[in-house]
C-alpha positions, 0 to 999 in steps of 0.5 A: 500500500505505500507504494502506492501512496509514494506513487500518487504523490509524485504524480500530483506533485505539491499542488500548493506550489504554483509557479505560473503567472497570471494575468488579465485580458480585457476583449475589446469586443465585449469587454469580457475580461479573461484571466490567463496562466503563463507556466516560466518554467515550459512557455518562455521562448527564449529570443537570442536577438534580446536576450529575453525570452518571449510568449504567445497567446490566444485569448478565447472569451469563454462567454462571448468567444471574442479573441485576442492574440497577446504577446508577452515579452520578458527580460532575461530575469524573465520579468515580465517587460511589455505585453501587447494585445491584439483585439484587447488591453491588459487590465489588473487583477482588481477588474477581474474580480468586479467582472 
């Protein structure tokens, strides 16, 4: 029976220790705001030309379907730089929550 105790938890993994970044997207068109999930450690790309790293999302509005397309570009202590959206703006986490 331990063994398979020692197996679910290497599988789950420690669920408090969440590495992702979020951040917040809100669609032009109908101004639904999306909360999304960057993971450093797998979606960084990095970019030789600026020694940075650099992402690429679709944002989907679960509601209305309204998309965007978000750029996120991070410095090399992969701090996140500039963020530009196609079809939406960036907006804090503060809007998300009164949405």
């Amino acid at each position: 029976m331990g063994l398979f105790k020692k197996l679910g938890r290497a599988l789950r993994g420690n669920a408090e220790a969440d590495s992702g970044l979020y951040y917040y997207i809100k669609l032009k068109r109908g101004g639904e705001i999306v909360r999304i999930r960057l993971e450093p450690r797998y979606e960084l790309v990095p970019n030789y030309d600026t020694e940075g790293y650099t992402t690429r999302k679709t944002v989907v509005g679960p509601k209305t379907f309204q998309r965007a397309e978000a750029v996120f570009t991070f410095n090399a202590s992969r701090m996140l730089d500039k963020v530009d959206v196609d079809g939406g703006e960036l907006v804090d986490e503060s809007e998300w929550l009164a949405q």
